[in-house]
Every structure is written in structure tokens, then in C-alpha cells.
N, CA and C atoms of all chains as a GROMACS GRO file, in nm:
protein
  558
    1UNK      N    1   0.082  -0.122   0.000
    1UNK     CA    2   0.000   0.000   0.000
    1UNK      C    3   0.085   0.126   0.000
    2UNK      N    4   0.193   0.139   0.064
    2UNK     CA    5   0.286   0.230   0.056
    2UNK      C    6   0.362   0.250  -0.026
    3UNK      N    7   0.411   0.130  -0.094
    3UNK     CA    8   0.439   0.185  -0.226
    3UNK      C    9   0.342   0.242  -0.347
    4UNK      N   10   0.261   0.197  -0.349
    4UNK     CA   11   0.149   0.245  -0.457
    4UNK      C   12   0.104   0.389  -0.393
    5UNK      N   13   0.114   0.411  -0.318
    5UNK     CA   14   0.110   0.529  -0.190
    5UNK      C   15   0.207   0.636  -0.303
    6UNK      N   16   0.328   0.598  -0.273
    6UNK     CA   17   0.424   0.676  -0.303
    6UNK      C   18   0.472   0.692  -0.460
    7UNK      N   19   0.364   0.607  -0.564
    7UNK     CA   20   0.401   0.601  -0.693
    7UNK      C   21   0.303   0.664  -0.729
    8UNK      N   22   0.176   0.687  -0.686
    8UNK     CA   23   0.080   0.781  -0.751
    8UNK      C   24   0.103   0.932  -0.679
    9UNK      N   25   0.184   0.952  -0.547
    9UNK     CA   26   0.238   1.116  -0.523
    9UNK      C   27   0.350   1.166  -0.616
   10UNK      N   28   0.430   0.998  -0.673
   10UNK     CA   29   0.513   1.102  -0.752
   10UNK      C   30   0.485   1.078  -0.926
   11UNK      N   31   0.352   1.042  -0.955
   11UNK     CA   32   0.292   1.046  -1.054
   11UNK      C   33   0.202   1.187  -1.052
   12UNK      N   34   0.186   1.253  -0.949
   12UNK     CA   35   0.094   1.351  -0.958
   12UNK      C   36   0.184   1.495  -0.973
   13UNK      N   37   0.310   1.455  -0.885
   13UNK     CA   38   0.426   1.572  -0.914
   13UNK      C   39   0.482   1.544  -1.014
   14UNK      N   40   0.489   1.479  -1.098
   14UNK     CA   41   0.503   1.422  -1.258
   14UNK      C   42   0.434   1.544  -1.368
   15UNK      N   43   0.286   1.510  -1.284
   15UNK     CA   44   0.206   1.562  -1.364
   15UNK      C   45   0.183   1.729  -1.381
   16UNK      N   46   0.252   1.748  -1.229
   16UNK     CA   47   0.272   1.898  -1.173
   16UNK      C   48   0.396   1.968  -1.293
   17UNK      N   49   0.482   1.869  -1.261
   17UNK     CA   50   0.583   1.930  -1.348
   17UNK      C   51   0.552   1.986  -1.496
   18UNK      N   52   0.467   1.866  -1.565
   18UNK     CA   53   0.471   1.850  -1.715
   18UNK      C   54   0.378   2.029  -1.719
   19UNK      N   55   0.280   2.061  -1.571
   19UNK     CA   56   0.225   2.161  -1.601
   19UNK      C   57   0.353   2.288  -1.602
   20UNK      N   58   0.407   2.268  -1.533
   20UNK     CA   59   0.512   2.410  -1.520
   20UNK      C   60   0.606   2.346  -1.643
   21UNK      N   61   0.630   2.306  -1.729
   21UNK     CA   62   0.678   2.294  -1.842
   21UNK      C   63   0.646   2.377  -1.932
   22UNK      N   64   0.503   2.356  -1.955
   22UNK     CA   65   0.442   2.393  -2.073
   22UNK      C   66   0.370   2.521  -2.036
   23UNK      N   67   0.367   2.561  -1.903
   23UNK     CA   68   0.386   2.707  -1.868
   23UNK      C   69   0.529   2.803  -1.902
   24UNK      N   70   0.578   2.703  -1.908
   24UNK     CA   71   0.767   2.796  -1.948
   24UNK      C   72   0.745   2.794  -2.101
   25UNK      N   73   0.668   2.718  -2.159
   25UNK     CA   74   0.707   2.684  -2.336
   25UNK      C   75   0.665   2.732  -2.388
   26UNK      N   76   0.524   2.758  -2.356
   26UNK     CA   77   0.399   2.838  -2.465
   26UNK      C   78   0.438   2.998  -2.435
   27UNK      N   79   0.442   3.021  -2.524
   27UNK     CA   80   0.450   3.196  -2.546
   27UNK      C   81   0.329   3.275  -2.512
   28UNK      N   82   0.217   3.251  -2.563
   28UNK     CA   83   0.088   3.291  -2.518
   28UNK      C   84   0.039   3.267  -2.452
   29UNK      N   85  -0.108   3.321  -2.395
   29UNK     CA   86  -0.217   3.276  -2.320
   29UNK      C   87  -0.282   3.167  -2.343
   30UNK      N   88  -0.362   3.150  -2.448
   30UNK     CA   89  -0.426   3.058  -2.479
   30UNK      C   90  -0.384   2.940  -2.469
   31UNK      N   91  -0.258   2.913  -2.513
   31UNK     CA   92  -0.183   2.764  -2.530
   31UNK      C   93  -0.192   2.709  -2.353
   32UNK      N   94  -0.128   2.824  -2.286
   32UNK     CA   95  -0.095   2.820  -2.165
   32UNK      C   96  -0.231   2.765  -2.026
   33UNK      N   97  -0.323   2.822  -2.081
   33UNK     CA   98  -0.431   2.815  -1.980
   33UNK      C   99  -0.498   2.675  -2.027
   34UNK      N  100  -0.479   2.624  -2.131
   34UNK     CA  101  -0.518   2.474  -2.189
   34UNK      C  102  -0.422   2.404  -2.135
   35UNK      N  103  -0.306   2.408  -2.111
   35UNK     CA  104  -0.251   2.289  -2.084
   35UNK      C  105  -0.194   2.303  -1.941
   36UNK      N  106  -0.207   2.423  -1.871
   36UNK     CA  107  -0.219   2.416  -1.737
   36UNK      C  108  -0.366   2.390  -1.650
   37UNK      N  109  -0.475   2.390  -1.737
   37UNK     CA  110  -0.583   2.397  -1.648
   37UNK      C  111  -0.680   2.220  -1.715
   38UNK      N  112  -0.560   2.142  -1.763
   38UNK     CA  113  -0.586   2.045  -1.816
   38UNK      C  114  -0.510   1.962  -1.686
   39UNK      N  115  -0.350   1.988  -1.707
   39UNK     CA  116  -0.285   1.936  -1.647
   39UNK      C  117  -0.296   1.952  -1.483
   40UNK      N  118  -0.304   2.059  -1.441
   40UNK     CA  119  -0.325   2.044  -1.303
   40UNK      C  120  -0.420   1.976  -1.222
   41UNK      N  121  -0.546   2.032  -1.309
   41UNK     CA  122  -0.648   1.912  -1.220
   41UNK      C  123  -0.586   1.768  -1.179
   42UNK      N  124  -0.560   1.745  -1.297
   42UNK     CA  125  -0.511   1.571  -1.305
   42UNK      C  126  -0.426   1.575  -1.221
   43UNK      N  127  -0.297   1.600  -1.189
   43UNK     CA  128  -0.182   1.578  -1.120
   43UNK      C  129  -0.250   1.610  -0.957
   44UNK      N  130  -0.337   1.652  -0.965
   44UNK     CA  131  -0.384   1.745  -0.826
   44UNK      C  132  -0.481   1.607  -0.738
   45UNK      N  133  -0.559   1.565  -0.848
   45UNK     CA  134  -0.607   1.457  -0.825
   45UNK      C  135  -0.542   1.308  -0.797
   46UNK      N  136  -0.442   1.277  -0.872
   46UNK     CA  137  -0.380   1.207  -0.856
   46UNK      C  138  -0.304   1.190  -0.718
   47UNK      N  139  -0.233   1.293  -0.677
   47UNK     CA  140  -0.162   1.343  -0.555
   47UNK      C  141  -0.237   1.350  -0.454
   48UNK      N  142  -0.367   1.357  -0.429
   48UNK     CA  143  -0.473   1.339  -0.344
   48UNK      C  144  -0.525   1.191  -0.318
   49UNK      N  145  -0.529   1.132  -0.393
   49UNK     CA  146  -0.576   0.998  -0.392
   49UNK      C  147  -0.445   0.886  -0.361
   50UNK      N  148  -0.335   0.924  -0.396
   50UNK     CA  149  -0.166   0.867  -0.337
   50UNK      C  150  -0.196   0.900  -0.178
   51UNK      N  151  -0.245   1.065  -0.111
   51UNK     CA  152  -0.244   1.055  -0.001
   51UNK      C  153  -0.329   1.015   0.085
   52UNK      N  154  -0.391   1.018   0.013
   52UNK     CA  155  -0.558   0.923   0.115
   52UNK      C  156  -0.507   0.815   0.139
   53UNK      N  157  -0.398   0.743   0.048
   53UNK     CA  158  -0.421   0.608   0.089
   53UNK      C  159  -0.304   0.559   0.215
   54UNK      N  160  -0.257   0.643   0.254
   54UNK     CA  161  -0.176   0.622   0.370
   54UNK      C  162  -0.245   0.726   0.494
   55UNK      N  163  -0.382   0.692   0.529
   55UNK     CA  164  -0.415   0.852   0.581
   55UNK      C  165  -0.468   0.738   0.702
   56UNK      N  166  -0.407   0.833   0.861
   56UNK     CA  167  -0.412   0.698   0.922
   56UNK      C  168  -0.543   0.678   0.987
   57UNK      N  169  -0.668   0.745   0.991
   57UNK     CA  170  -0.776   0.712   1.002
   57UNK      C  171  -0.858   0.729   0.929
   58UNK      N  172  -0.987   0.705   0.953
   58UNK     CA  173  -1.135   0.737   0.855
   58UNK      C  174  -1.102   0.936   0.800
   59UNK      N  175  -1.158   0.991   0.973
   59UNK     CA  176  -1.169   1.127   0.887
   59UNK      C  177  -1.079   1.185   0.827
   60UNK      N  178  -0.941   1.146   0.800
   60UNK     CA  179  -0.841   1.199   0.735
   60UNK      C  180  -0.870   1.180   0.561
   61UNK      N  181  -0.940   1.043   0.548
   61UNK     CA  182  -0.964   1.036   0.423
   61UNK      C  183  -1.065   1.113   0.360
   62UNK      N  184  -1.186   1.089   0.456
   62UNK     CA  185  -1.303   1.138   0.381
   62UNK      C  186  -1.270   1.296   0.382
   63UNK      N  187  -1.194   1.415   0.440
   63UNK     CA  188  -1.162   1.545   0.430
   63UNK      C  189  -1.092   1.554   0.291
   64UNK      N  190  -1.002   1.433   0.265
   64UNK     CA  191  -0.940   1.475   0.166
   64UNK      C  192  -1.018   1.483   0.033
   65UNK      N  193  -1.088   1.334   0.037
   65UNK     CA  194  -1.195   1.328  -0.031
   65UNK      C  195  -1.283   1.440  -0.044
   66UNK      N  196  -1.321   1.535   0.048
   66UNK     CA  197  -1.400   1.633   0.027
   66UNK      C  198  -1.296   1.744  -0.043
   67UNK      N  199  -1.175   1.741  -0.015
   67UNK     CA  200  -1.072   1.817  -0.109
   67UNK      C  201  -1.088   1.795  -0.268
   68UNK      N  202  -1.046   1.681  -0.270
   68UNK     CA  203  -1.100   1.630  -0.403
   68UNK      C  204  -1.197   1.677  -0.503
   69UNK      N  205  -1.296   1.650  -0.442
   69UNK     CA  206  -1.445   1.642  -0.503
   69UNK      C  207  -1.414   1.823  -0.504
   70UNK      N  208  -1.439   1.879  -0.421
   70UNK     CA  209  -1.372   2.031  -0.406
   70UNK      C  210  -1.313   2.036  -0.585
   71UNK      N  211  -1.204   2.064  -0.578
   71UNK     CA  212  -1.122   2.101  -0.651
   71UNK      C  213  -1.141   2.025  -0.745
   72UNK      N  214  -1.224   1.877  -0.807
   72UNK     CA  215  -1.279   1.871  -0.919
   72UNK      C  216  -1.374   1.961  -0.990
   73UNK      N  217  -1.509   2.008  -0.885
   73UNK     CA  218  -1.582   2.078  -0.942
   73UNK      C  219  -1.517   2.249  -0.966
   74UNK      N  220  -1.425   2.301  -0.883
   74UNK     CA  221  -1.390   2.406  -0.938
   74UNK      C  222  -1.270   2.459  -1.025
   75UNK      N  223  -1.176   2.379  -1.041
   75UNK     CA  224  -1.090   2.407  -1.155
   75UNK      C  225  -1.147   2.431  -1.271
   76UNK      N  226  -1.220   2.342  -1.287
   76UNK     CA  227  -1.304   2.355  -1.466
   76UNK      C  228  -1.354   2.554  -1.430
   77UNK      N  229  -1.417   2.540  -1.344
   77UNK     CA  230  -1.490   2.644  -1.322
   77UNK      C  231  -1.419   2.832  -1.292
   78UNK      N  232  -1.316   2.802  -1.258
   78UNK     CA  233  -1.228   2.906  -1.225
   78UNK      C  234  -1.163   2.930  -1.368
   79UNK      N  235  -1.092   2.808  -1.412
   79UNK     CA  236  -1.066   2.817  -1.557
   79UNK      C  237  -1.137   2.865  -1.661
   80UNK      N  238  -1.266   2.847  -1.667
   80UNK     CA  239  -1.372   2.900  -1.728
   80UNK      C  240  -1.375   3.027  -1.745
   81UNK      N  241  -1.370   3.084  -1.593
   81UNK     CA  242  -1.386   3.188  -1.556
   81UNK      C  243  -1.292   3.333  -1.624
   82UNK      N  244  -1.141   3.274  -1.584
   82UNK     CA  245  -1.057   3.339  -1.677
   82UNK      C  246  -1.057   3.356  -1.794
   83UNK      N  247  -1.105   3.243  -1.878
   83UNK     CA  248  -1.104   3.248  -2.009
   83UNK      C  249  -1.193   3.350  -2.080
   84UNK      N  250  -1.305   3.307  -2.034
   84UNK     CA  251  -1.484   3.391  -2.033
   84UNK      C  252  -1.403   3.538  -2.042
   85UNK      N  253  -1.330   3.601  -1.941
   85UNK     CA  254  -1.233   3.740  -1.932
   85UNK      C  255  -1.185   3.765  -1.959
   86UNK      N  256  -1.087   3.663  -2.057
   86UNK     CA  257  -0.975   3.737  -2.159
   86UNK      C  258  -1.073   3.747  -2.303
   87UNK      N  259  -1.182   3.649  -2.316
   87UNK     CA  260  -1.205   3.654  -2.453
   87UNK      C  261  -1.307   3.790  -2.455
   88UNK      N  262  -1.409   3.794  -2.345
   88UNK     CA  263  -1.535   3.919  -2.361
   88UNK      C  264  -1.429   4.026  -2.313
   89UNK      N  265  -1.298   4.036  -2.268
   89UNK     CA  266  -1.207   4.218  -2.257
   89UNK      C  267  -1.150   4.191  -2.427
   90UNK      N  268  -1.147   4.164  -2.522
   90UNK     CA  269  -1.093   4.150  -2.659
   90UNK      C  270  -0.959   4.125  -2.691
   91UNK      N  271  -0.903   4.018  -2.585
   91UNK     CA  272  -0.745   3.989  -2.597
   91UNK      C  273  -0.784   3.840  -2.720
   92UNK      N  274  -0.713   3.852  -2.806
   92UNK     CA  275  -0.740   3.742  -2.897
   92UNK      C  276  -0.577   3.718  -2.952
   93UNK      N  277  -0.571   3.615  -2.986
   93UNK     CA  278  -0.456   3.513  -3.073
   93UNK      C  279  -0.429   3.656  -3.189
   94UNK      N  280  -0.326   3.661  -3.229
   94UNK     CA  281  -0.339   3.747  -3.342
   94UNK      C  282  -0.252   3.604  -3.468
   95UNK      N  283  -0.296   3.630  -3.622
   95UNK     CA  284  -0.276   3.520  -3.689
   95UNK      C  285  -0.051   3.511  -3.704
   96UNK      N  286   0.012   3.627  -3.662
   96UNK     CA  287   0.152   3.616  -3.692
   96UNK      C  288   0.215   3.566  -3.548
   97UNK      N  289   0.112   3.542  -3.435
   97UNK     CA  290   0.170   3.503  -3.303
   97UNK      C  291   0.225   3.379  -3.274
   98UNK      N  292   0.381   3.373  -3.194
   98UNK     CA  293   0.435   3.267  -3.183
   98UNK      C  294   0.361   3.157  -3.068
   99UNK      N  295   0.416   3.081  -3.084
   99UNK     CA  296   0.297   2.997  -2.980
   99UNK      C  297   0.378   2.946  -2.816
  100UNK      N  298   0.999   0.977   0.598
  100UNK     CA  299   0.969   1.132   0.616
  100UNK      C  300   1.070   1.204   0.552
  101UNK      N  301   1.184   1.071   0.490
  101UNK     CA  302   1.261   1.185   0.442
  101UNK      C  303   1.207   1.190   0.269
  102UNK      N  304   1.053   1.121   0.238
  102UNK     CA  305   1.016   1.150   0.101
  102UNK      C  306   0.914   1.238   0.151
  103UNK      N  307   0.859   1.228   0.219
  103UNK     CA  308   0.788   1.404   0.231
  103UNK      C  309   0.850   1.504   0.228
  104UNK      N  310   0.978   1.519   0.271
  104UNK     CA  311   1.040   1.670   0.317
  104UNK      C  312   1.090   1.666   0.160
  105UNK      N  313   1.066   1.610   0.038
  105UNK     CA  314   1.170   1.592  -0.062
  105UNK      C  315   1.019   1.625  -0.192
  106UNK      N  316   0.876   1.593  -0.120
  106UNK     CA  317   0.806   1.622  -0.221
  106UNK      C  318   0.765   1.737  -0.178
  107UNK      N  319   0.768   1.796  -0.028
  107UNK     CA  320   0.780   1.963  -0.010
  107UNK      C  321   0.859   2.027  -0.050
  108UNK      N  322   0.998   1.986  -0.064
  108UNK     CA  323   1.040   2.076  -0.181
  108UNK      C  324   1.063   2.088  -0.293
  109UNK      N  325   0.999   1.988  -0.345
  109UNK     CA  326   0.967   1.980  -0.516
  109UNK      C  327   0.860   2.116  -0.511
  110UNK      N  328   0.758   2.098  -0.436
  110UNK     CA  329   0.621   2.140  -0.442
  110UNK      C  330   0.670   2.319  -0.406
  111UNK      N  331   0.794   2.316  -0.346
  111UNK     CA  332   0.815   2.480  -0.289
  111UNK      C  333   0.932   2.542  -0.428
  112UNK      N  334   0.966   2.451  -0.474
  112UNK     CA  335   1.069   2.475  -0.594
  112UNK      C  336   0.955   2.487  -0.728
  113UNK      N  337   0.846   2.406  -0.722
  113UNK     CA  338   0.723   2.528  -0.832
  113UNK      C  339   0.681   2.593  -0.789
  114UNK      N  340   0.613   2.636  -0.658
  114UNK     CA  341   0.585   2.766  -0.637
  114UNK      C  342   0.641   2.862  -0.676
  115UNK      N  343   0.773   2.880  -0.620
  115UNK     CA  344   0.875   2.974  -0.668
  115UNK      C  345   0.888   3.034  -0.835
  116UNK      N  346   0.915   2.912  -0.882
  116UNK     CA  347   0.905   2.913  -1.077
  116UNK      C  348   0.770   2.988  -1.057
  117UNK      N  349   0.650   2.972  -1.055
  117UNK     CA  350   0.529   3.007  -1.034
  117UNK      C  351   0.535   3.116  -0.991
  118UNK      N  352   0.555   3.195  -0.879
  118UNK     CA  353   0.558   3.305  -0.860
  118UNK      C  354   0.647   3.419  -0.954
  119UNK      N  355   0.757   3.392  -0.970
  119UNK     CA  356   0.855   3.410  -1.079
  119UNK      C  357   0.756   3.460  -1.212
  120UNK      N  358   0.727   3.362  -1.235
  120UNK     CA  359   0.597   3.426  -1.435
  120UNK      C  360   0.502   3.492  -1.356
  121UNK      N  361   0.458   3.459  -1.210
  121UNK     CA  362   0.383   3.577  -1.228
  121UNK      C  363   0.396   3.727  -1.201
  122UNK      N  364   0.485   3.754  -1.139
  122UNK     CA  365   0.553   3.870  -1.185
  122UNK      C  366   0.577   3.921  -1.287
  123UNK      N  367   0.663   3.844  -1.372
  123UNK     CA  368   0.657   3.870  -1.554
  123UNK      C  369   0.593   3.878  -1.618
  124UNK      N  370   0.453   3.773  -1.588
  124UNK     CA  371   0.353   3.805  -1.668
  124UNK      C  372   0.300   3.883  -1.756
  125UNK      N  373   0.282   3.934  -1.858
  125UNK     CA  374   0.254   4.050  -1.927
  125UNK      C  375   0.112   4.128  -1.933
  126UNK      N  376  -0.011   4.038  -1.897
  126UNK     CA  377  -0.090   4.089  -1.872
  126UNK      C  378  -0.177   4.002  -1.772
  127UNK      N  379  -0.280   4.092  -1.726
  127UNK     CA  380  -0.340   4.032  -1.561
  127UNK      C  381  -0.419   3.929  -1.630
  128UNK      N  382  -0.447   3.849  -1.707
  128UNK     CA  383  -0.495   3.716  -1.732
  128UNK      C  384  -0.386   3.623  -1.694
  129UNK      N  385  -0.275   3.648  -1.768
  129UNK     CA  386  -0.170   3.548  -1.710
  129UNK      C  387  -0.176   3.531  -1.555
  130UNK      N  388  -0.169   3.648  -1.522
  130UNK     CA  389  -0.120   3.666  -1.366
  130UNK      C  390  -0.293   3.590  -1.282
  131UNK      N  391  -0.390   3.584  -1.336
  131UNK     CA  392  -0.480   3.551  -1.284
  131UNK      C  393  -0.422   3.351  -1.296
  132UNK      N  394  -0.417   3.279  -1.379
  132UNK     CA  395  -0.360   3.199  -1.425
  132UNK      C  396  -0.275   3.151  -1.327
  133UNK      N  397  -0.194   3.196  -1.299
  133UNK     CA  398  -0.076   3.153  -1.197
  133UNK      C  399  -0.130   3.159  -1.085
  134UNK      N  400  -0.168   3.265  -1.026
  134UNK     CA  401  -0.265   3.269  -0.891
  134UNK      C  402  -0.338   3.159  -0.928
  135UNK      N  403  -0.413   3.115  -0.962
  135UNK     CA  404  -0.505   2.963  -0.989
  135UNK      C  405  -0.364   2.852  -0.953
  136UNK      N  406  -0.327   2.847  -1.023
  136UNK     CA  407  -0.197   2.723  -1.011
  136UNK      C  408  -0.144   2.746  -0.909
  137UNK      N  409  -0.096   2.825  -0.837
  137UNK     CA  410  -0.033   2.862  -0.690
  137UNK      C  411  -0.117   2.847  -0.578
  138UNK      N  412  -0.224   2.888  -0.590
  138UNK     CA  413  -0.362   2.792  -0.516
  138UNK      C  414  -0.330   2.678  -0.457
  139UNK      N  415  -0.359   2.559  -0.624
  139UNK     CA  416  -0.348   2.419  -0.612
  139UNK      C  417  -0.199   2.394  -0.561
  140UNK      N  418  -0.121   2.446  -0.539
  140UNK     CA  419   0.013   2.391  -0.516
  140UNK      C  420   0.024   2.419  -0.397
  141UNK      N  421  -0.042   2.513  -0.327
  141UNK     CA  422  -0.048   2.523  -0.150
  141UNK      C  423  -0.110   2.455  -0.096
  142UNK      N  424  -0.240   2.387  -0.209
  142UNK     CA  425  -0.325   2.294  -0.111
  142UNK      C  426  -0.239   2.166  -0.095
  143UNK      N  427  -0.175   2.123  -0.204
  143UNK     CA  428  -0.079   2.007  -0.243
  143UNK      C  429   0.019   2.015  -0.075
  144UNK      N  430   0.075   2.124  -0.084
  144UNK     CA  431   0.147   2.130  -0.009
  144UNK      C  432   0.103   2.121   0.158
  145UNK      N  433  -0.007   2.142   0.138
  145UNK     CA  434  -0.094   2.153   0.336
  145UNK      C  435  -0.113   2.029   0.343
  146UNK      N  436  -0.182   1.922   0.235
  146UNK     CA  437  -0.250   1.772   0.252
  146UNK      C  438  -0.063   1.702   0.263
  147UNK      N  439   0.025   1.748   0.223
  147UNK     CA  440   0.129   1.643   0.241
  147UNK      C  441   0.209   1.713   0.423
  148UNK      N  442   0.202   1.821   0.445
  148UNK     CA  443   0.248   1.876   0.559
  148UNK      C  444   0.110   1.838   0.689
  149UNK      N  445   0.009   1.805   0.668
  149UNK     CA  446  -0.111   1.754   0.743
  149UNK      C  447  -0.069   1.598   0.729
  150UNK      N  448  -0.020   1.506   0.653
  150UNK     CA  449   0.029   1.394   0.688
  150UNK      C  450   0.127   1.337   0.722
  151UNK      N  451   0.276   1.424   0.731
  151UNK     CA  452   0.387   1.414   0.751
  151UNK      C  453   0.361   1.458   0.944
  152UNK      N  454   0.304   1.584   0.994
  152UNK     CA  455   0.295   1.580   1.124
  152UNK      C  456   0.149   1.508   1.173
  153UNK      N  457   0.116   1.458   1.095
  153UNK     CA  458  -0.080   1.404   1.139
  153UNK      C  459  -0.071   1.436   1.228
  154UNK      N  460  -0.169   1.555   1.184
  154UNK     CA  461  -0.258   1.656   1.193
  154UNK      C  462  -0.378   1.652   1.130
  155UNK      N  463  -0.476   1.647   1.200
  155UNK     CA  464  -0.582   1.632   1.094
  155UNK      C  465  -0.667   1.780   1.048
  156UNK      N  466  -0.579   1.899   1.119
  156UNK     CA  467  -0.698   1.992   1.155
  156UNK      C  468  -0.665   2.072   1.012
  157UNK      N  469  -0.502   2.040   0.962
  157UNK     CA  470  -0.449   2.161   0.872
  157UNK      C  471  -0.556   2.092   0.722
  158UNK      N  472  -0.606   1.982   0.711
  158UNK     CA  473  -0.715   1.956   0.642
  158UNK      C  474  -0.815   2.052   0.600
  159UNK      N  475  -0.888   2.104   0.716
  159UNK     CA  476  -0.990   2.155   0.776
  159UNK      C  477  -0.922   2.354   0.695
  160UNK      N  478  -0.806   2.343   0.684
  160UNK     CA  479  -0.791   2.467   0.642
  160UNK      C  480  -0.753   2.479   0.465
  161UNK      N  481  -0.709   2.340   0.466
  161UNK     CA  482  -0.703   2.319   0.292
  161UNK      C  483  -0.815   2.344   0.278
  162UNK      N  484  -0.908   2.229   0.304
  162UNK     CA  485  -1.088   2.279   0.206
  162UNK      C  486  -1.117   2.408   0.216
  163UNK      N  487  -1.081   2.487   0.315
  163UNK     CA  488  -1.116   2.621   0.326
  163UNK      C  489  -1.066   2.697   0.265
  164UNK      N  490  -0.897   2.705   0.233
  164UNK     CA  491  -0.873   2.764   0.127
  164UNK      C  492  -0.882   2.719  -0.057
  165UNK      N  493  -0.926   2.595  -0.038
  165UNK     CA  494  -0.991   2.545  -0.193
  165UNK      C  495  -1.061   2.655  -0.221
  166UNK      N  496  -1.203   2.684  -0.128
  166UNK     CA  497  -1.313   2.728  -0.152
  166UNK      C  498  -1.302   2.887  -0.175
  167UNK      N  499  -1.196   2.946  -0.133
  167UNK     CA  500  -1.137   3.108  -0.124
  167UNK      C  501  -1.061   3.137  -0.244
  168UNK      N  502  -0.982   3.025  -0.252
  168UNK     CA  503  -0.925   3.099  -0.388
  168UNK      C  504  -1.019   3.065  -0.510
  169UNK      N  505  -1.123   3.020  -0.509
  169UNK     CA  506  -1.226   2.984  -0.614
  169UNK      C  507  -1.265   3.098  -0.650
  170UNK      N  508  -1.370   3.178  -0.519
  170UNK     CA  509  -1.415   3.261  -0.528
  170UNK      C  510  -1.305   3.395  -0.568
  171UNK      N  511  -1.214   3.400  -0.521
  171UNK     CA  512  -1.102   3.528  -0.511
  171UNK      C  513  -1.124   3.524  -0.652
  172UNK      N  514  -1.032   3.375  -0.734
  172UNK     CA  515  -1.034   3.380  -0.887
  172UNK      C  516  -1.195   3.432  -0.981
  173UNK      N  517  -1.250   3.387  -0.913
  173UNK     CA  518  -1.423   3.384  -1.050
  173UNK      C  519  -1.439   3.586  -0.963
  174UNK      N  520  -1.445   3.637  -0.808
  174UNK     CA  521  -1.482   3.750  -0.858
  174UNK      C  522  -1.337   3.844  -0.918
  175UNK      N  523  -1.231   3.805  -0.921
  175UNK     CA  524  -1.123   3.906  -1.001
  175UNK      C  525  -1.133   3.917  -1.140
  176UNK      N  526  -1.179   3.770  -1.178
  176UNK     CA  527  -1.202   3.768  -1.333
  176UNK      C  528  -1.310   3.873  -1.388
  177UNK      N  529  -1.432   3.794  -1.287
  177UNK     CA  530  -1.572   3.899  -1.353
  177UNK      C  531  -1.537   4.028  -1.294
  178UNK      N  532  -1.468   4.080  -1.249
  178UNK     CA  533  -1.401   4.228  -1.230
  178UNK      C  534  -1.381   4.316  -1.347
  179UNK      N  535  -1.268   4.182  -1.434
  179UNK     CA  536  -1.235   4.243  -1.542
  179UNK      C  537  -1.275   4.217  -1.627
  180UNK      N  538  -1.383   4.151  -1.647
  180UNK     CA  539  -1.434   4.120  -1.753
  180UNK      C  540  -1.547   4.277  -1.757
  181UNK      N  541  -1.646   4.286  -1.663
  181UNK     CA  542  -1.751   4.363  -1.656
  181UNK      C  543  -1.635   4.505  -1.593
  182UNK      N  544  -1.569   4.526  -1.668
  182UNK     CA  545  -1.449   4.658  -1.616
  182UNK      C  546  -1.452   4.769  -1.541
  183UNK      N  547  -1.454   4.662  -1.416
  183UNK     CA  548  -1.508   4.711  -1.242
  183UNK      C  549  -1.623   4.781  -1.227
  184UNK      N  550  -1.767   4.689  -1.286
  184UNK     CA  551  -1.877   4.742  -1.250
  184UNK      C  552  -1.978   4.577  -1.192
  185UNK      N  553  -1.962   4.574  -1.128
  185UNK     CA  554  -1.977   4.422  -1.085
  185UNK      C  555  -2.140   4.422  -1.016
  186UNK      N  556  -2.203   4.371  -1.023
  186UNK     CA  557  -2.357   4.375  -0.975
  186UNK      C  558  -2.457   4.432  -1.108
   0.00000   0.00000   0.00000
């Protein structure tokens, strides 16, 4: 259990990373907020569910679990949110922009 | 415990990078962006520092700040979206 413990925390900081990667790579916004607000959930989730499983009683899990469920329903939603704000203030891709 | 103190500072070595672009950032979407990601990387960081000293209470302050930087992010956005006329 502890190892599978410790292979899905460092599957989720895996996943953390690949996000601050492609935050350093993409030149723009757009590229950037897709593949950070793709990638983080996942890694976020992942890293939550590695720690539940070494969590040494009941309510330690089910809090995290409520972390979880948390931060499933609002990433999409915060992400949304930003986007909804760059596109209705008129920041757009222009067609000669590097990516 | 010596792989917790080693995924806290993975987790404090992106913050940093993270804080870093957002400074640079060029415009406050980006910077909204990073604040979102710097969020999730403090909560990352409370659920592994809440099991390294089990503690169960610093839990109790992750969900709480899940739920704050949600809101912080959705009203800064509709701030600028509706260009500070909000209601």
C-alpha cells in the first residue's frame, strides 16, 4: 500500500511538473491556460488519492476526499472563468503570433 | 519522512518558478492563471504537511482555502471582464 502510496504522489508531481513545463514553453495565453488547467487538475487529483491512501484514520480520508471532489468541481470552473475574461475584454490570438 | 520533506520541496521549488511568471507576466490574465496554479500547489502542499505531522486539523484549512481561492479567482475575473462594474 505504501508503495502504490508513493508512486501515484510522484505520478501527480510528474504531472505537476509536465504543467510548469508547458507554462515555461507556450508563449501565449491561450496555449498556456489549456494545458495548465488540463494538467493540473489531473496531477492534483492524482496526488490526493496517493495521499488518502496512507491517511491513518477514517476522517483523514473522507476530508481529503472532500478536497477532491472540491477542486474537481472548481478548476473547470475558475478556468472557465478566466477564459470567459480574456475573450469578452478582446485579448485574442493574433494570426503572426508565436505559440 | 525523508520522502515528504523531498516532495515539499519539489512542491516549494514550483511555487517559486510560479511566482517568478507571475511577476513577468505580461498581462493580468496570465497573472490571474498563476494565482489559480499557486492555489493548487499550496493545497498540495498543506495535505502532504497535514500527513507528515498528522494533523488532521491543517485539512480543515485546505478545504477552506480550496473554496477562497475559487471565489477570489471567478470575482477578479468577472471584475475584469464587466471593467469594475460588478452587480
Amino acid at each position: 500500500m505504501r508503495i502504490v502510496s508513493f508512486v501515484l504522489m510522484i505520478g501527480g508531481l510528474l504531472f505537476a511538473l509536465f504543467g510548469m513545463i508547458g507554462l515555461f514553453r507556450f508563449r501565449h495565453f491561450y496555449p498556456r491556460i489549456l494545458i495548465t488547467s488540463n494538467i493540473d487538475a489531473a496531477g492534483m487529483l492524482l496526488f490526493l488519492i496517493g495521499v488518502a491512501l496512507q491517511s491513518p484514520n477514517g476522517a483523514f480520508a473522507l476530508k481529503i476526499g472532500v478536497i477532491a471532489v472540491l477542486s474537481l468541481i472548481t478548476s473547470p470552473l475558475s478556468s472557465h472563468a478566466i477564459l470567459r475574461s480574456a475573450r469578452d475584454s478582446g485579448y485574442r490570438m493574433k494570426p503572426g503570433d508565436k505559440l | 519522512m525523508i520522502f515528504y520533506m523531498v516532495v515539499l520541496i519539489v512542491i516549494g521549488v514550483f511555487a517559486v518558478a510560479d511566482i517568478y511568471k507571475m511577476i513577468v507576466g505580461p498581462t493580468i490574465f496570465d497573472r490571474l492563471l498563476y494565482f489559480n496554479i499557486l492555489s493548487a500547489k499550496i493545497v498540495m502542499a498543506m495535505v502532504v504537511f497535514a500527513l507528515m505531522t498528522n494533523q488532521g486539523y491543517m485539512l480543515d484549512i485546505a478545504i477552506t482555502y480550496t473554496l477562497l481561492s475559487f471565489v477570489s479567482t471567478v470575482l477578479i475575473a468577472r471584475f475584469v471582464r464587466t471593467r469594475g462594474m460588478l452587480s
